[in-house]
C-alpha distance (Angstrom), angle and dihedral (degrees) to the residues before:
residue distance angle dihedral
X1 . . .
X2 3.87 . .
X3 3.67 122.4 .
X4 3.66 103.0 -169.1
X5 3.99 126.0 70.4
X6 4.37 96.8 -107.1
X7 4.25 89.5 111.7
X8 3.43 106.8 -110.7
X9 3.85 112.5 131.0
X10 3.37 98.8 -178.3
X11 4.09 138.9 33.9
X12 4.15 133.3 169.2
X13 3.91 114.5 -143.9
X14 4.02 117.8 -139.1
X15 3.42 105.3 165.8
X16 4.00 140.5 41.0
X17 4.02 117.1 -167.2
X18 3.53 123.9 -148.4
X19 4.23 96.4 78.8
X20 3.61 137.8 -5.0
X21 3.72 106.7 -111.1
X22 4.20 95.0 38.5
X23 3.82 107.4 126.4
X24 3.72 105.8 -169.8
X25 3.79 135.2 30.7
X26 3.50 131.3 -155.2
X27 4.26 139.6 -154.7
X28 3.78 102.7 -44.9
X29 3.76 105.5 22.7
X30 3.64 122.8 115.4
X31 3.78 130.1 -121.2
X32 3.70 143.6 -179.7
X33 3.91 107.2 -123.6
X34 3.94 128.8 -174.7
X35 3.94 118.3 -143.1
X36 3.62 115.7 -113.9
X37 3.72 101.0 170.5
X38 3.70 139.0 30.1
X39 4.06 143.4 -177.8
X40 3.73 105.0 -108.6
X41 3.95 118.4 -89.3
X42 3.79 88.8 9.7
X43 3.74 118.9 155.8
X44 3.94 90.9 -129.1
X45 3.80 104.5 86.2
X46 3.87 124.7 -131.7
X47 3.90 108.4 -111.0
X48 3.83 94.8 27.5
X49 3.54 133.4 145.1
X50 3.75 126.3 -112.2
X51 4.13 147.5 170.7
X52 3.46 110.6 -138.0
X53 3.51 133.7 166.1
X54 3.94 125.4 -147.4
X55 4.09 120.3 -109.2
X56 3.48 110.3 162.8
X57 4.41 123.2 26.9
X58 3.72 126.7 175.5
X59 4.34 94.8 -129.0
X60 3.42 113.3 89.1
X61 4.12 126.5 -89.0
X62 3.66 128.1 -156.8
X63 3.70 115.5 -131.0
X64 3.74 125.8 -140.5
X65 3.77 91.0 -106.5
X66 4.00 98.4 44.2
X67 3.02 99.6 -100.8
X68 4.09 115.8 123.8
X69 4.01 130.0 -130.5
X70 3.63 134.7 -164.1
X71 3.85 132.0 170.5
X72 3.67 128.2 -149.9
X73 3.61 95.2 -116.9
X74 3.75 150.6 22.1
X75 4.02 115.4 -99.2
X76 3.98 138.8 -179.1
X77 3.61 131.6 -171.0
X78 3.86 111.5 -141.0
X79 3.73 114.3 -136.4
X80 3.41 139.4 -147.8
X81 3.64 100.2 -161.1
X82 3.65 133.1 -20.2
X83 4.02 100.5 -46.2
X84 3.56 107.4 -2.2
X85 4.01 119.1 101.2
X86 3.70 121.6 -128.3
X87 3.82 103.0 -136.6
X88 3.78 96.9 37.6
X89 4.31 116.5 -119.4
X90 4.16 113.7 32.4
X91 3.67 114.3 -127.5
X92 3.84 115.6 -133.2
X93 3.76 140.1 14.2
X94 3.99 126.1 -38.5
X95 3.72 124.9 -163.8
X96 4.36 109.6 -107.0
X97 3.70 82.5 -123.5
X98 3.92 90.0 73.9
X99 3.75 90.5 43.6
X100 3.82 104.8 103.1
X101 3.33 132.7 149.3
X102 3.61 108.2 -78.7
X103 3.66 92.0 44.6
X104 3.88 95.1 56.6
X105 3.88 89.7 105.6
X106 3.93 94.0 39.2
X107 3.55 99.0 62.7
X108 3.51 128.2 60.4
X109 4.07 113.5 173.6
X110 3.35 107.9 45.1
X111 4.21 124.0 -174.1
């Protein structure tokens, strides 16, 4: 599920970067993702081809400090090119881990 505010409710991932045979990605990794679902008249197509990179997933993540963090569901962030979001602002937390430089502006709440 989308993250950011571009209208798409609903997306299918079918490919994770970093290595051919790699079978599951984590918070931070970048993926290809298809879109299954969309608001109606929205200017993101149905069927359409994305980056996205994952922000929130609902397995477990250790935190610098020891401390774990999970989130209640999975999320993406659909990109336009390398770094910049699709749908403008992200809604929601993001680990610090994920906040690098080129994100600064991208991500608002920040745990």
């Amino acid at each position: 599920m989308p993250a950011d505010r571009c209208g798409v409710l609903w997306v299918s991932i079918f490919h994770l970067y970093k290595g051919s045979f790699k079978k599951k990605s984590f918070i931070g990794d970048f993926v290809k993702i298809s879109v299954k679902l969309t608001q109606p008249e929205n200017w993101v197509k149905k069927k359409s081809k994305y980056k996205g990179i994952i922000i929130r997933t609902k397995k477990e993540t250790l935190k610098k400090d020891g401390s774990w963090i999970k989130f209640n569901q999975n999320n993406v962030v659909l990109l336009k090119k390398r770094t910049t979001p699709l749908g403008g602002d992200i809604s929601g937390p993001t680990l610090c881990s994920l906040n690098r430089k080129v994100f600064l502006q991208s991500f608002s709440g920040v745990i």
